[in-house]
Every structure is written in structure tokens, then in C-alpha cells.
N, C-alpha and C positions, 0 to 999 in steps of 0.2 A: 482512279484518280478522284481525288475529292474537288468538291465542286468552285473553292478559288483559285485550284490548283487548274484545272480545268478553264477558267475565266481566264488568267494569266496565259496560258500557251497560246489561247487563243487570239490575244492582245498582240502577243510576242511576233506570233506566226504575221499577222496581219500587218502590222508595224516592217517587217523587213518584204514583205511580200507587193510587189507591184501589180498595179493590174493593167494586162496586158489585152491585145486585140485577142488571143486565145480566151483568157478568163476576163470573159466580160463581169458588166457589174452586176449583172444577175447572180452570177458566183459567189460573190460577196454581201449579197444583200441584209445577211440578216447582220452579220457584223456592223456592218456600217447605222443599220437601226440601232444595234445594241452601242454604238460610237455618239450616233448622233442621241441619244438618252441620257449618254452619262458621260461625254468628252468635254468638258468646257475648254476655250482656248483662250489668250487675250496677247494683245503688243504690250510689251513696256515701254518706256519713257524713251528710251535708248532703241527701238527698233526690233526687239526680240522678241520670241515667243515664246508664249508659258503655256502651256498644256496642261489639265489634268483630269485621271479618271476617276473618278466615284468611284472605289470598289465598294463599300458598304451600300450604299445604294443598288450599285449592279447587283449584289449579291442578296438585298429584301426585295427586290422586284419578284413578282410572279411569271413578269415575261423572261427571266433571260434563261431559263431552262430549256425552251420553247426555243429560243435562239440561239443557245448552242447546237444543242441537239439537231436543227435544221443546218446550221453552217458545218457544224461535224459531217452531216449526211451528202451535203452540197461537194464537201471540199472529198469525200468517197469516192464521189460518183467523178468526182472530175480527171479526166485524162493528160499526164505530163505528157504524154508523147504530144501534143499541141502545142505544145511552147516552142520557141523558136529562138535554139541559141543559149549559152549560159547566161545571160543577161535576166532572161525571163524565167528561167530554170534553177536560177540558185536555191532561191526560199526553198526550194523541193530537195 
């Protein structure tokens, strides 16, 4: 998979995915660095919230290869059987 293609799932995955007392935020770490680099968020007038991610950004960085790569291997190594219930098990 090529590499926005690869940024994007990541995104997707982590967006429907909760973190749970099983997947602590160690799990999640490098995602949430690569969030907090390139997520801005803000309120509107009205209450709402607007979100958005930098891809071109994410994608001239030198670190988010680094950071895939570590959250791909994170999220390997990590065990569904510890989720507890479909609640915590859907994203999977």
C-alpha cells in the first residue's frame, strides 16, 4: 500500500477505534503524536466542531514514516482477546 494510502487507514482505523482500559494509550502513542502534529480542531460560532488534518504536511514530515511503522508494529503486537465485549472489539 502506498504511503497516503497507508496514512488514511491509519487515520480511519484510529477515528472509529476507542481506547479502552485493555488498549491503554501506550497503544496508541504514536498515532496520537502523528494527531497532535497535524490535527488542528476549532468551535464555530454556533457551537460546533471543525477538525482538520494536514495530509500534505503529514505526508513531507520525515517523522511519520517512523510513526507508522511503530503504530503498525504496536497495533501487531496487540492482543484482541483483551477487549472486553463488542463495545470494545468492533474497530477489530
Amino acid at each position: 500500500m502506498n504511503k497516503p494510502g497507508r496514512l488514511i487507514c491509519l487515520i480511519m482505523l484510529a477515528a472509529i477505534m476507542p481506547l479502552t482500559a485493555a488498549a491503554d494509550e501506550a497503544t496508541f502513542d504514536p498515532f496520537q503524536r502523528l494527531l497532535t502534529q497535524h490535527l488542528t480542531e476549532s468551535t464555530t460560532a454556533e457551537g460546533g466542531l471543525v477538525s482538520a488534518f494536514d495530509y500534505e504536511a503529514a505526508l513531507a514530515s520525515s517523522q511519520t514514516d517512523g510513526l507508522l511503522a511503530d503504530q503498525r508494529d504496536r497495533l501487531a503486537d496487540f492482543d484482541i482477546r483483551s477487549l472486553d465485549g463488542e463495545s470494545e472489539s468492533v474497530a477489530f
